[in-house]
gemmi code that builds the backbone of each chain (N, CA, C; Angstrom):
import gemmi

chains = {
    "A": [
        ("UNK", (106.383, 117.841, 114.266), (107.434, 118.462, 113.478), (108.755, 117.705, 113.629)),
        ("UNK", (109.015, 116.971, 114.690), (110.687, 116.711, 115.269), (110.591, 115.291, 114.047)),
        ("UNK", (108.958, 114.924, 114.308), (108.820, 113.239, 113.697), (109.116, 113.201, 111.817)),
        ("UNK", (108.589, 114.723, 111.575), (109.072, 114.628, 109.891), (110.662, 115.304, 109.578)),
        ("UNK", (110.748, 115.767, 110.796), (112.275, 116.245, 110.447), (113.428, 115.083, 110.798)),
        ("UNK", (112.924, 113.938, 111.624), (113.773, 113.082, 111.851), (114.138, 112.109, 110.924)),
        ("UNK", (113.262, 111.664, 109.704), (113.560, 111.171, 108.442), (114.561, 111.531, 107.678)),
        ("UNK", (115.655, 111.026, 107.075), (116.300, 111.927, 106.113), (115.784, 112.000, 104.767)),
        ("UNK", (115.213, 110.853, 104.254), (114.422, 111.316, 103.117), (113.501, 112.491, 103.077)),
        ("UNK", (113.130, 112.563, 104.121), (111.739, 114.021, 104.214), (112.997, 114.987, 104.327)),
        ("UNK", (114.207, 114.981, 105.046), (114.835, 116.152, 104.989), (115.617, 116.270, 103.586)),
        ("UNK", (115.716, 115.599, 103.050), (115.917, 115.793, 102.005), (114.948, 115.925, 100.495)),
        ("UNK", (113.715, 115.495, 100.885), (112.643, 116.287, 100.285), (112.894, 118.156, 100.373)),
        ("UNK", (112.642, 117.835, 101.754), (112.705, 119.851, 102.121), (113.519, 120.862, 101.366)),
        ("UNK", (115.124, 120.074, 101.616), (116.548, 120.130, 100.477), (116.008, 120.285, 99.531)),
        ("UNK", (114.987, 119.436, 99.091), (115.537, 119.612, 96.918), (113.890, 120.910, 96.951)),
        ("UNK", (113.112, 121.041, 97.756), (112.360, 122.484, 97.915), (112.668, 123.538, 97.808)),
        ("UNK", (113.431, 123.460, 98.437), (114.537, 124.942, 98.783), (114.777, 125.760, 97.201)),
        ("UNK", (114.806, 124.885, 96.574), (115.520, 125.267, 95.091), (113.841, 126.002, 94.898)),
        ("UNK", (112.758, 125.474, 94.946), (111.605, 126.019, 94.535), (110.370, 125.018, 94.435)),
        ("UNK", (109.202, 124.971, 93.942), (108.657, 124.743, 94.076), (108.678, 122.877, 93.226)),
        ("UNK", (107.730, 121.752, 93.298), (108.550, 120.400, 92.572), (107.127, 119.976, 92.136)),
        ("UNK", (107.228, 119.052, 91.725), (105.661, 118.366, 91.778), (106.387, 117.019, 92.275)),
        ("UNK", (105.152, 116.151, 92.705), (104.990, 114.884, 93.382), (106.292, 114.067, 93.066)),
        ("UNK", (106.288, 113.691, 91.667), (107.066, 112.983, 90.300), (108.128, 113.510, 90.531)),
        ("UNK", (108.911, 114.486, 90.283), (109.556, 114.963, 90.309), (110.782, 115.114, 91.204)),
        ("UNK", (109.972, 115.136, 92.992), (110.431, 114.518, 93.867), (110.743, 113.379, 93.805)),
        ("UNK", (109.868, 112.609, 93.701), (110.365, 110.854, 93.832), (111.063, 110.342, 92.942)),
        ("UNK", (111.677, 111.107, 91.657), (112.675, 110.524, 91.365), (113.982, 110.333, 92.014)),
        ("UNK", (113.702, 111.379, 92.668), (115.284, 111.697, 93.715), (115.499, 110.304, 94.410)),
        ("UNK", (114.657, 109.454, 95.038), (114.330, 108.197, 95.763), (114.409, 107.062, 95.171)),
        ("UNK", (115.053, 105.985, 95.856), (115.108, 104.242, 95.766), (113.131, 104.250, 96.168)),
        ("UNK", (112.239, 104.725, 96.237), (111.435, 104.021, 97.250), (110.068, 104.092, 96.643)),
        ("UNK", (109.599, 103.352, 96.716), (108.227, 103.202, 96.098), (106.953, 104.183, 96.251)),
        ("UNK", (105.862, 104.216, 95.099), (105.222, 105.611, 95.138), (104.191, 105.253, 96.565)),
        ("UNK", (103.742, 104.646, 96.895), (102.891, 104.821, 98.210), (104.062, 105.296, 99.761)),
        ("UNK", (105.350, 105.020, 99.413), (106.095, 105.263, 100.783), (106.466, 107.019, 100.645)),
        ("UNK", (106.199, 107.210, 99.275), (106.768, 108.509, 99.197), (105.759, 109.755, 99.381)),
        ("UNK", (104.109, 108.972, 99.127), (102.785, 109.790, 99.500), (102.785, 109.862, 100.960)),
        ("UNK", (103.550, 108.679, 101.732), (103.373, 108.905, 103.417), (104.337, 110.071, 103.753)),
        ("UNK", (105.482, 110.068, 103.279), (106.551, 111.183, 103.851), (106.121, 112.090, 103.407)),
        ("UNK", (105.573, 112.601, 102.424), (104.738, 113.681, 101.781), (103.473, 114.410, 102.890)),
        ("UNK", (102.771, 112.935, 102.866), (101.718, 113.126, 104.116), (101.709, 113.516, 105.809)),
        ("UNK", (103.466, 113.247, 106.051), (103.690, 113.400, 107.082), (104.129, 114.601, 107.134)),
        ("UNK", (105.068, 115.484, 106.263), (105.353, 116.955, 105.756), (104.324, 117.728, 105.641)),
        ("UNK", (103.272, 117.745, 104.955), (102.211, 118.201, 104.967), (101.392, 118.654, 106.670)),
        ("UNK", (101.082, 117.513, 107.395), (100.788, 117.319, 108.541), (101.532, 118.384, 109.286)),
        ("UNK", (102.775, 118.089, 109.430), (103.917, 118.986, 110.251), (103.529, 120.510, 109.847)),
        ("UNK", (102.827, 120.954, 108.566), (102.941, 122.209, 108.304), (104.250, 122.699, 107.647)),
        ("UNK", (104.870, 121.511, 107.370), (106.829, 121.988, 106.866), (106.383, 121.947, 105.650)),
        ("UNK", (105.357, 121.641, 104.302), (105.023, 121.783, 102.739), (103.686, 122.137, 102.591)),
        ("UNK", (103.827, 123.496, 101.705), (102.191, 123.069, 100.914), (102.024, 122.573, 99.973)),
        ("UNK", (100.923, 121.964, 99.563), (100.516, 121.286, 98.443), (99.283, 121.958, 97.516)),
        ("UNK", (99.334, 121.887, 96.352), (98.376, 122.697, 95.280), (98.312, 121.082, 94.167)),
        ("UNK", (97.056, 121.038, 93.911), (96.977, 120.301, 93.175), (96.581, 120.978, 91.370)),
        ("UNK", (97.517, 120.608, 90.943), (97.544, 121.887, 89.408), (96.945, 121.121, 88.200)),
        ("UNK", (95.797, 120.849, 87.663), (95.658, 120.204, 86.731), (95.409, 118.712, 87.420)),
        ("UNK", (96.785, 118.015, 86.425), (96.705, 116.394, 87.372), (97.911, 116.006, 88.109)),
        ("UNK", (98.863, 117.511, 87.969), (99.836, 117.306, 88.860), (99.282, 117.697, 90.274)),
        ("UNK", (100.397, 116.932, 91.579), (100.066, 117.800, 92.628), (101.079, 118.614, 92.919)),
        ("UNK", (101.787, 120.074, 93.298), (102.453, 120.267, 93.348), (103.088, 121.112, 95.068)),
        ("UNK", (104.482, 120.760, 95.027), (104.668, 120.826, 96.787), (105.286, 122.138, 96.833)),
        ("UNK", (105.586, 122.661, 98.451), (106.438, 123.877, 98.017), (106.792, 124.249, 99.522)),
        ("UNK", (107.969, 124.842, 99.726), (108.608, 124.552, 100.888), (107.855, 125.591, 102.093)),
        ("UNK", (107.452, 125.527, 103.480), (106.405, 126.261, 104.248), (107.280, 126.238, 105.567)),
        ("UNK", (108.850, 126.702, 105.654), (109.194, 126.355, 106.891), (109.657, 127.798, 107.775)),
        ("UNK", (109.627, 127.853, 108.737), (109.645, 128.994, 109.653), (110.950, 129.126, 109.569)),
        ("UNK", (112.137, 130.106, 110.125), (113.854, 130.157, 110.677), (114.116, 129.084, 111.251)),
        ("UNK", (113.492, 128.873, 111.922), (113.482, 128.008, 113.637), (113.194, 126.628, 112.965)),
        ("UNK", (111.906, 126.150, 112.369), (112.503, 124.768, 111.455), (113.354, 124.441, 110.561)),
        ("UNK", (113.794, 125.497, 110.046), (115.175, 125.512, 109.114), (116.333, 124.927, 109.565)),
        ("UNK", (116.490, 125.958, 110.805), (117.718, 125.431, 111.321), (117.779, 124.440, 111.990)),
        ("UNK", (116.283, 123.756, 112.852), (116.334, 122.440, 113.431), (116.557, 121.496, 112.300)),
        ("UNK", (116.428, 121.603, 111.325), (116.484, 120.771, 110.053), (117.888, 120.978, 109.554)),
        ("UNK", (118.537, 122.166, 109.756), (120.128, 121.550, 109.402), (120.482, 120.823, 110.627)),
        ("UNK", (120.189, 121.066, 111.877), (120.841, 120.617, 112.837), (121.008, 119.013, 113.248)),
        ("UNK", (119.567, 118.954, 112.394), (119.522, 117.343, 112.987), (120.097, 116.862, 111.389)),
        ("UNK", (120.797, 117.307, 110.406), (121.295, 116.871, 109.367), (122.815, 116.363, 109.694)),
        ("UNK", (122.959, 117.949, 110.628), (124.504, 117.521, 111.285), (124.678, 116.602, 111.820)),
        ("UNK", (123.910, 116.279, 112.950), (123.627, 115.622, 113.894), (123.714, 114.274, 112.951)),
        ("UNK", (122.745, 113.809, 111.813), (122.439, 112.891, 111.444), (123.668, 112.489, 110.225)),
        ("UNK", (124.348, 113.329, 110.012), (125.464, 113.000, 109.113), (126.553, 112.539, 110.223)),
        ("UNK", (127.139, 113.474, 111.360), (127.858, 112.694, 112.717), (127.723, 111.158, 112.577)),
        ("UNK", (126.351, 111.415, 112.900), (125.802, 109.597, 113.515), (126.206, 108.788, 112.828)),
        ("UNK", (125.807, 109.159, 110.848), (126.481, 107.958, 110.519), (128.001, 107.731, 110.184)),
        ("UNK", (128.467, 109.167, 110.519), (130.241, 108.748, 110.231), (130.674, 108.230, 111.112)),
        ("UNK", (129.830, 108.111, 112.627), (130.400, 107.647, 113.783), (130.022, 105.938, 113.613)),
        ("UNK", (128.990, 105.242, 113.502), (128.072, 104.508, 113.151), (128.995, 103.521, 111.513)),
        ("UNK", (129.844, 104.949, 110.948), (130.715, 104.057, 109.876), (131.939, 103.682, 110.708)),
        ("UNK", (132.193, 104.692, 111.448), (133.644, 104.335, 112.361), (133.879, 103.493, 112.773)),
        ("UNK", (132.476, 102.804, 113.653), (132.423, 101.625, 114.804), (132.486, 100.682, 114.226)),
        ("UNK", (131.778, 100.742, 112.641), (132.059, 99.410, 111.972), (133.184, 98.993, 111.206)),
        ("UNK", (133.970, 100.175, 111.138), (135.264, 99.958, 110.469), (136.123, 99.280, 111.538)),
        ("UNK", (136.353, 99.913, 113.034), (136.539, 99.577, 113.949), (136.543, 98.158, 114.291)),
        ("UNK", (134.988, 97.720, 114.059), (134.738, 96.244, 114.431), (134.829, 95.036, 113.527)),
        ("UNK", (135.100, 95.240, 112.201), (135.928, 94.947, 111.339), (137.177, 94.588, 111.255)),
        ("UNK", (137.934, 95.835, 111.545), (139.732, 95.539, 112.323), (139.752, 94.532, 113.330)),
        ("UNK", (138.869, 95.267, 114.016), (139.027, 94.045, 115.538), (139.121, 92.476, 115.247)),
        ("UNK", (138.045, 92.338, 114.077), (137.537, 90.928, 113.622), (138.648, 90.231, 112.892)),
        ("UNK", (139.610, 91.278, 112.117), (140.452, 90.657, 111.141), (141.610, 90.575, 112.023)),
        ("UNK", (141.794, 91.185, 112.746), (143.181, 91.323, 113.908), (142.827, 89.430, 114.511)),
        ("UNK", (141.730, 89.475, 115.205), (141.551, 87.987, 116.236), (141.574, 86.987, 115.109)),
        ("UNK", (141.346, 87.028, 113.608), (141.885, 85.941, 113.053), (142.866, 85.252, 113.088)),
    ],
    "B": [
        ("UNK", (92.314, 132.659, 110.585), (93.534, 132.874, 110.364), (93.953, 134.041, 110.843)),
        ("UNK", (92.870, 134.813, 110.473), (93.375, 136.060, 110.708), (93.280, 136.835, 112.197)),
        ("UNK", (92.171, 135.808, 112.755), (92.139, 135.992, 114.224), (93.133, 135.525, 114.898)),
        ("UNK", (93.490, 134.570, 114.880), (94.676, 133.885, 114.953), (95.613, 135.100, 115.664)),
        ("UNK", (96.032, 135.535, 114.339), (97.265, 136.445, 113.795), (96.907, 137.555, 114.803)),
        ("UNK", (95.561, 138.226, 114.842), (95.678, 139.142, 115.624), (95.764, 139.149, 116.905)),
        ("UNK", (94.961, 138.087, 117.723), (95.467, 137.879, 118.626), (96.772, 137.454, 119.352)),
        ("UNK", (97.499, 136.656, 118.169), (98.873, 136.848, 118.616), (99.943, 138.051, 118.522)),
        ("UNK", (99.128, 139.612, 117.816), (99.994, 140.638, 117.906), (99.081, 141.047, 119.357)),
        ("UNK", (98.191, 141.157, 119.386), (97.444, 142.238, 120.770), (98.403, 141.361, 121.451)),
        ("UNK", (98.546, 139.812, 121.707), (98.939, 139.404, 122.981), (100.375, 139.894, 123.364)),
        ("UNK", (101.676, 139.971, 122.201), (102.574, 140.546, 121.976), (102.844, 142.006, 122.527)),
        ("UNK", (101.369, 142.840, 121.894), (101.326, 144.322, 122.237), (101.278, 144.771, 123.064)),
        ("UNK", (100.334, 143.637, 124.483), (100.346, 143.884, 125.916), (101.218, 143.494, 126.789)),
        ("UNK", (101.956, 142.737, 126.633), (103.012, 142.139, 126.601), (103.986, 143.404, 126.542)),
        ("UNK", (104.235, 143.822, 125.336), (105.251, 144.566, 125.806), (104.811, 146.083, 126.264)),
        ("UNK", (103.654, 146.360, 126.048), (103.262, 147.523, 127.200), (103.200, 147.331, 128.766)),
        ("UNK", (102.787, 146.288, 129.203), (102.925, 145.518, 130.373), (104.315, 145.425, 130.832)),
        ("UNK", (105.468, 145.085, 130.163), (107.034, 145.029, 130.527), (107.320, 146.557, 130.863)),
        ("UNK", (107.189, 147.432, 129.694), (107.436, 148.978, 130.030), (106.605, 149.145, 131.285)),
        ("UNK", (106.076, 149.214, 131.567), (104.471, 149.830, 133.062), (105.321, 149.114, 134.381)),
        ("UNK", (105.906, 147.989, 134.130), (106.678, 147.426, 135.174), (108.204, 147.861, 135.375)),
        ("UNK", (108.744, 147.688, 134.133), (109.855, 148.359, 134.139), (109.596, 149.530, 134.699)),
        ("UNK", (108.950, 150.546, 134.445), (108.863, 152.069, 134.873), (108.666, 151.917, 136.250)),
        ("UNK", (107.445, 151.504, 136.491), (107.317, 150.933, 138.191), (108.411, 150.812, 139.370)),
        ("UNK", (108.987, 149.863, 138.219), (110.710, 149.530, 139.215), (111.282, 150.624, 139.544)),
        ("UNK", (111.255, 151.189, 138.180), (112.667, 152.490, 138.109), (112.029, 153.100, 139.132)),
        ("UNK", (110.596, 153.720, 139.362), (110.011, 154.832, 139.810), (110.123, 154.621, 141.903)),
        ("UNK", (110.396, 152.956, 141.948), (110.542, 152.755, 143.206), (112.049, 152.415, 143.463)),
        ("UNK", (112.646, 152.720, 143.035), (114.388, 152.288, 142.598), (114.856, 151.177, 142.873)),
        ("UNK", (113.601, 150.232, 142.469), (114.303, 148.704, 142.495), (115.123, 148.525, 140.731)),
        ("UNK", (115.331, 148.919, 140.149), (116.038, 149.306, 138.519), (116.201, 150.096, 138.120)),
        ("UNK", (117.745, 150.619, 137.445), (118.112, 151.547, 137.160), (117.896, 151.953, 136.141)),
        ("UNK", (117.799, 152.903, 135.477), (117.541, 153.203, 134.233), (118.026, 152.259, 133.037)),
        ("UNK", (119.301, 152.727, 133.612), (120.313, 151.582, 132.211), (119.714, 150.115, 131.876)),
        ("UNK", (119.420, 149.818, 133.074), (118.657, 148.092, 132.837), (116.969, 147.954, 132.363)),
        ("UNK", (116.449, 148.991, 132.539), (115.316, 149.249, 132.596), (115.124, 149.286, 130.557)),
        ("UNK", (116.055, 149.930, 130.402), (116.136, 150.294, 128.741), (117.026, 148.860, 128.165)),
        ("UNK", (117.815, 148.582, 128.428), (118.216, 146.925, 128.092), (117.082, 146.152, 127.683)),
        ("UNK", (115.963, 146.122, 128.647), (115.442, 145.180, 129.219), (114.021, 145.194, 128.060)),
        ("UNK", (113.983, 146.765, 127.574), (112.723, 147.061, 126.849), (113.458, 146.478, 125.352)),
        ("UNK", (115.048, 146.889, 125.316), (115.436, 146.897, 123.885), (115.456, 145.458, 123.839)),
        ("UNK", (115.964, 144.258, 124.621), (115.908, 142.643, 124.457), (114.590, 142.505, 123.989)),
        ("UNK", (113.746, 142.969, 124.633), (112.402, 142.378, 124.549), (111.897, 142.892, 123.081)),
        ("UNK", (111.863, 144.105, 122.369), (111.830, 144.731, 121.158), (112.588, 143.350, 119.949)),
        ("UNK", (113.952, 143.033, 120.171), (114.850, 142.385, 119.326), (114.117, 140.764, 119.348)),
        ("UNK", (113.753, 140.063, 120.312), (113.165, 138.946, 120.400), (111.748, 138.978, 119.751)),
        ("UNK", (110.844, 139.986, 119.658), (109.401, 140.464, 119.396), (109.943, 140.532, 117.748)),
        ("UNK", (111.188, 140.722, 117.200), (111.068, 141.127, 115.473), (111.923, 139.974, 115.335)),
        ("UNK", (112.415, 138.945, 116.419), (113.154, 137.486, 115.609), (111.757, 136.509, 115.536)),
        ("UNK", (110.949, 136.666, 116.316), (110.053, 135.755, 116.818), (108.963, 136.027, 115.632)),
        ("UNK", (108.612, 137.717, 115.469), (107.862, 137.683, 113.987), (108.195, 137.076, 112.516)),
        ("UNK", (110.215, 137.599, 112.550), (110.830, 136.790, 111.659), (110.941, 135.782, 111.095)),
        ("UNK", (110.791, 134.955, 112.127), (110.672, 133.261, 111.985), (109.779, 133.111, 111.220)),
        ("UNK", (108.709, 133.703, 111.711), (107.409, 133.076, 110.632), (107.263, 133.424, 109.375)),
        ("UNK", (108.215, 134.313, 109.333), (107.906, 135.086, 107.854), (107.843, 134.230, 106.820)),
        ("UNK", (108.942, 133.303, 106.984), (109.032, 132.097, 105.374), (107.667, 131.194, 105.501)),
        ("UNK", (106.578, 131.209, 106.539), (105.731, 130.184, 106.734), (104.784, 131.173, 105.796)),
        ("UNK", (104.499, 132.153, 105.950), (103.456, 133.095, 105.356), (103.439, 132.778, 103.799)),
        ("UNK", (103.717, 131.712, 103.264), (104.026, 131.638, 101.818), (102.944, 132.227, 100.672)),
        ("UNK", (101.787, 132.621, 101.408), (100.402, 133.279, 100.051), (99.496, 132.308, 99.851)),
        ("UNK", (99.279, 132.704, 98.320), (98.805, 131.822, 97.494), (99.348, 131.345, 96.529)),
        ("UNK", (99.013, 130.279, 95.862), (99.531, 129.318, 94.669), (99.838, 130.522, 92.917)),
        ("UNK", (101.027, 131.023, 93.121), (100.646, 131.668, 91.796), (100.815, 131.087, 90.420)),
        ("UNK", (100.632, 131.805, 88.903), (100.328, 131.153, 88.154), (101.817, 130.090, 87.560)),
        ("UNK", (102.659, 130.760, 87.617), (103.795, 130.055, 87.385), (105.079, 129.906, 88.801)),
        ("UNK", (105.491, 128.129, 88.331), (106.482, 128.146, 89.289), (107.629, 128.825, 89.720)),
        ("UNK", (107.822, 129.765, 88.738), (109.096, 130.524, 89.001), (108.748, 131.854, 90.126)),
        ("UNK", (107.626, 131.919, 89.419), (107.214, 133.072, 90.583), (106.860, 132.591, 91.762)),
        ("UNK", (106.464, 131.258, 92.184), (106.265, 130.419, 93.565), (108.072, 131.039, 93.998)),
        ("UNK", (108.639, 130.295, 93.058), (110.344, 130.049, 93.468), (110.845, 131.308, 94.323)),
        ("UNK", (110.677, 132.131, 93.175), (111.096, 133.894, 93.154), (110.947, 134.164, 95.284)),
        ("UNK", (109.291, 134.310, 94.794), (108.490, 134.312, 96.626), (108.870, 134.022, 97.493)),
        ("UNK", (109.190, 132.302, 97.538), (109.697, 131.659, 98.557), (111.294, 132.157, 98.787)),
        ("UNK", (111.956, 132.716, 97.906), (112.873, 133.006, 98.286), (113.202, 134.394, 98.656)),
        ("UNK", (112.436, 134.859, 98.267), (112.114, 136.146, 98.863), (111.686, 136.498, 100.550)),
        ("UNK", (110.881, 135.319, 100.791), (110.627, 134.917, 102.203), (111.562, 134.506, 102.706)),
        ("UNK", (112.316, 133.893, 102.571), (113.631, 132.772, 103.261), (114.401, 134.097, 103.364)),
        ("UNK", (114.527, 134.587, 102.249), (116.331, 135.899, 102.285), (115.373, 136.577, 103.608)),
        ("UNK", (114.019, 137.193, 103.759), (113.873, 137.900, 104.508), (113.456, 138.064, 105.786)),
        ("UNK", (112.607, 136.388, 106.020), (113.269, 135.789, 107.401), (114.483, 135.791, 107.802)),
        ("UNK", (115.121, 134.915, 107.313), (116.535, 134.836, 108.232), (117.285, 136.188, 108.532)),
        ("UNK", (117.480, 137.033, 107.814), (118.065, 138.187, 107.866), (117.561, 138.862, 108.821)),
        ("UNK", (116.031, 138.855, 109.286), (115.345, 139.795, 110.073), (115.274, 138.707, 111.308)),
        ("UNK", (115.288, 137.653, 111.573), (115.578, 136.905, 112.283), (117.011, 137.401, 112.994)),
        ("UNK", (117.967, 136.684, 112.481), (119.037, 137.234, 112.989), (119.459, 138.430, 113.306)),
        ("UNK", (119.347, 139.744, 112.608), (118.884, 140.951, 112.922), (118.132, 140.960, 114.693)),
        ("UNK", (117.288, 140.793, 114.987), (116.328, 140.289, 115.986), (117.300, 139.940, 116.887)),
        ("UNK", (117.738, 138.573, 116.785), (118.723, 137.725, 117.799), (119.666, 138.780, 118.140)),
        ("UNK", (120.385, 139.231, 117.223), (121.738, 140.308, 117.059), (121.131, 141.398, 118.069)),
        ("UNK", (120.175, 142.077, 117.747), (119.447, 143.493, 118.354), (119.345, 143.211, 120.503)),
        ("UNK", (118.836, 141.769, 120.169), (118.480, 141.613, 121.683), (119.632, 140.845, 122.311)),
        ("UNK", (120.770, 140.534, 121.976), (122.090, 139.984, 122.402), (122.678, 141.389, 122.562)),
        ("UNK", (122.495, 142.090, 121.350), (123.425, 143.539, 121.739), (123.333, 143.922, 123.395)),
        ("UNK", (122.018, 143.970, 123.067), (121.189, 144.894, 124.020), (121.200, 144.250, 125.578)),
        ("UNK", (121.334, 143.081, 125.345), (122.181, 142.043, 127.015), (123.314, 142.187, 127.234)),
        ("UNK", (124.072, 142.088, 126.425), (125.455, 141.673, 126.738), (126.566, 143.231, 126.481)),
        ("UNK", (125.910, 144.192, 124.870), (127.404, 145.013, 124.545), (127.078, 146.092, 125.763)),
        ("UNK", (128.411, 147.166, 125.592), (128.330, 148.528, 126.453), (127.038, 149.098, 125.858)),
        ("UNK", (126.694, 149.864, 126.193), (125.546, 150.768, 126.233), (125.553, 151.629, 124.894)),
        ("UNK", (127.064, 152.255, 124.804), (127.507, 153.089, 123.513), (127.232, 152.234, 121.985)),
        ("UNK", (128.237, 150.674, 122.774), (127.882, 149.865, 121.146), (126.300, 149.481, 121.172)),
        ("UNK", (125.844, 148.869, 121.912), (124.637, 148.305, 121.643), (123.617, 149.079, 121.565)),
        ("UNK", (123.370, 150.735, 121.119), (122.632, 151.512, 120.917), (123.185, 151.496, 119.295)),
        ("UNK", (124.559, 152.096, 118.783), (124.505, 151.787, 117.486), (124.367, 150.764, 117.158)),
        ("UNK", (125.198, 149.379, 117.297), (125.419, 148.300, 116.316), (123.664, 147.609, 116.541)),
        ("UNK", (122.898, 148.169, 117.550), (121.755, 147.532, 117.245), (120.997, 147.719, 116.203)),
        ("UNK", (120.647, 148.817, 115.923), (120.188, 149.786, 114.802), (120.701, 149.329, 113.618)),
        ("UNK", (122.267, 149.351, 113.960), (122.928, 148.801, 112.770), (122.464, 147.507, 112.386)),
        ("UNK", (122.357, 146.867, 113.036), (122.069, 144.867, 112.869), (120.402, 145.172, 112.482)),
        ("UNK", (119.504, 146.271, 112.369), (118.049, 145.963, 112.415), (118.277, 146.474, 110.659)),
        ("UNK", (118.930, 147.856, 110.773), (118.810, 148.665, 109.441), (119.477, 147.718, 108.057)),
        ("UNK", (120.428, 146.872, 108.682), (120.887, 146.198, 107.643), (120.399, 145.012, 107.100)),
        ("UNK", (119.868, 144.504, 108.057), (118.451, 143.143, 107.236), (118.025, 143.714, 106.764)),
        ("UNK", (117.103, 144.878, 107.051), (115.818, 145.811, 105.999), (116.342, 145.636, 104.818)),
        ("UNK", (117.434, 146.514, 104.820), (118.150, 146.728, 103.047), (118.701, 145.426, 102.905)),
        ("UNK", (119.166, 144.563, 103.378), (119.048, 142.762, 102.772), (117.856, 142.765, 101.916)),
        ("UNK", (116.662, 142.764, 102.893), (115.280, 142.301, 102.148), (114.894, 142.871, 101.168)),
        ("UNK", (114.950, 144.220, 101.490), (113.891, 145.042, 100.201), (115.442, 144.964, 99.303)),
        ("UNK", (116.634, 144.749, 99.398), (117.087, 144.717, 97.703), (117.565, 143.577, 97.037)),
        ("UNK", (116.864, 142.351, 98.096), (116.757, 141.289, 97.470), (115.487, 140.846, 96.747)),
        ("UNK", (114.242, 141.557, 97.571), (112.832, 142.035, 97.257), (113.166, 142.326, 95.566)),
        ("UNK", (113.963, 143.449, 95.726), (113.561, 144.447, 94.170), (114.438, 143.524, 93.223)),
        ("UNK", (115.278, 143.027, 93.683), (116.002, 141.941, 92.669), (115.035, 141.546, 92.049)),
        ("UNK", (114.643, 140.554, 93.456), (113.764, 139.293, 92.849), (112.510, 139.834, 91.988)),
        ("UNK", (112.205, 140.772, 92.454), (110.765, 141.475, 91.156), (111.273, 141.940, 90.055)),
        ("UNK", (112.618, 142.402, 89.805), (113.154, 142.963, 88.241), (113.266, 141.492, 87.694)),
        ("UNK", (113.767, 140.575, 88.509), (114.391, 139.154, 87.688), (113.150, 138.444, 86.972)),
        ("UNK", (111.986, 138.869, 87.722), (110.866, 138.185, 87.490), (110.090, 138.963, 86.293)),
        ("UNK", (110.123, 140.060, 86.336), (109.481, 141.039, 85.599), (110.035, 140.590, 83.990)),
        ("UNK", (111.268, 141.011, 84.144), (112.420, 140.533, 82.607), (111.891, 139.160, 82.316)),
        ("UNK", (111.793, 138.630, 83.465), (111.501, 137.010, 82.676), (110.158, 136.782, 81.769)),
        ("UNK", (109.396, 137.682, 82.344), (107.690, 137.706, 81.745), (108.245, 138.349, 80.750)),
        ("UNK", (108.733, 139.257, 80.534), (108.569, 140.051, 79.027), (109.539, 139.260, 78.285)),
        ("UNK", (110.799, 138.734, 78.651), (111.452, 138.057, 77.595), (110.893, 136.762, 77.161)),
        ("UNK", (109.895, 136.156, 77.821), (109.040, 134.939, 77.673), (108.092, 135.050, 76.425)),
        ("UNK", (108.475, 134.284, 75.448), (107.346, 134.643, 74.682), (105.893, 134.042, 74.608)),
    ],
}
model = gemmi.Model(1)
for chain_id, residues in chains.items():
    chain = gemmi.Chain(chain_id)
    for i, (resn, *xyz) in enumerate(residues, 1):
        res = gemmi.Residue()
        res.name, res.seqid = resn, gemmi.SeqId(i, " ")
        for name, pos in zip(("N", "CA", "C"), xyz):
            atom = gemmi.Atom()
            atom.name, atom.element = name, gemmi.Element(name[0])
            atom.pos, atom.b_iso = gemmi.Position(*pos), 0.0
            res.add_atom(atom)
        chain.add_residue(res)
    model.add_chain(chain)
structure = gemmi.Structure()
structure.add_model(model)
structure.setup_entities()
C-alpha cells in the first residue's frame, strides 16, 4: 500500500477517482506517459486493494476502494510530497544564487 | 469473505467482552475505580466504531448498471466513513481525556451526529439518484 501511495501519478489517479468512477482512457489522458506505464500504476493500485476494476463491454473501468486510514495516508504523503518539492525547489533556487553570486 | 468478516467481528466481540470481565475483576478487587473502569469500556467502544468506520468506503458492492450510481455509492461510503470514523476517534478521545459530565454527553453527541451526517446524506444521495432515472429519458 505505502509502494502505490508513494507515486504521485497513482495519487493522483486516486484524486481524479474521488470524483467517481473513470475508465482506463479516460484516466490516462490526465498523463504525459505512455499506455503500458499507465497499465503498471493501474496494476500496482489494483494489487494494493486502493481500485476496483470492472471490465464493461471493451472498456475497463476503475473505481476508488480506499479505507479512512488510506485516505488520509494519501493526503499525507501529498503534503509531505508537495513540502519536498517546494523544499527541493528552494535548494535549487538557492544553488542557483549561490552560482550567480561566485561569478 | 464472509468468514473473513465474521471472524473479525467474534474476534472484536470477545475482545470487548473480555475487557469488561477484566475491567469488572479489577473494580471487584479494587485495583480500578469505577470511573476508569467505564472510560476504559467507553475508549474501547469509540475505537471498535472508528476501526469498523475505516472500512466502510472499502465495502464498495457490486459494479452497478450506471456510473453515476457507482459515483452516487462511493460517495455515499466516503461521507459515511469518515464521519463515523471521526465520530469513533472523537467518542474514544472524549472518553480519555474530557470530565466525566462532558464526555458522557459530547460523546453521544459526536456518535449521534455522524449517524444523521450519513443517513441524510444517504437520502440525498438516493432522491438525487432517483430524479435522475426518471428525468432521464
Amino acid at each position: 500500500m505505502f509502494k502505490a501511495l508513494a507515486d504521485p501519478t497513482r495519487r493522483q489517479v486516486l484524486q481524479l477517482l474521488r470524483a467517481g468512477p473513470k475508465s482506463a482512457g479516460e484516466l490516462a489522458e490526465h498523463f504525459p506517459v505512455s499506455k503500458p506505464t499507465m497499465s503498471a500504476h493501474f496494476a500496482v493500485l489494483r494489487e494494493a486493494g486502493l481500485v476496483d476494476s470492472d471490465k464493461q463491454g471493451k472498456t475497463l473501468m476503475y473505481r476508488l476502494r480506499m479505507s479512512v486510514l488510506e485516505e488520509a495516508l494519501m493526503e499525507f504523503s501529498e503534503l509531505l510530497g508537495l513540502n519536498l518539492a517546494q523544499r527541493g525547489r528552494k535548494t535549487a533556487a538557492a544553488a542557483s544564487l549561490r552560482k550567480a553570486s561566485s561569478k | 469473505m464472509i468468514l473473513k468478516r465474521t471472524s473479525f467481528a467474534i474476534a472484536v466481540a470477545l475482545l470487548i467482552l473480555g475487557t469488561a470481565a477484566g475491567l469488572s475483576y479489577a473494580q471487584s478487587v479494587d485495583l480500578l475505580r469505577a470511573e476508569a473502569a467505564k472510560r476504559t469500556m467507553q475508549v474501547i467502544i469509540g475505537l471498535t466504531l472508528a476501526a469498523y468506520a475505516n472500512l466502510m468506503p472499502k465495502d464498495v458492492g457490486r459494479w452497478r448498471a450506471s456510473a453515476l450510481a457507482v459515483a452516487r455509492a462511493q460517495s455515499a461510503l466516503r461521507v459515511g466513513g469518515w464521519s463515523m470514523t471521526l465520530a469513533g476517534l472523537a467518542h474514544a478521545g472524549l472518553w480519555a481525556f474530557a470530565p466525566l459530565h462532558i464526555a458522557n454527553v459530547a460523546g453521544m453527541v459526536a456518535v449521534a451526529s455522524a449517524m444523521l451526517v450519513t443517513l441524510i446524506y444517504c437520502g440525498r444521495t438516493l432522491v438525487a439518484c432517483r430524479s435522475k432515472q426518471t428525468t432521464t429519458p
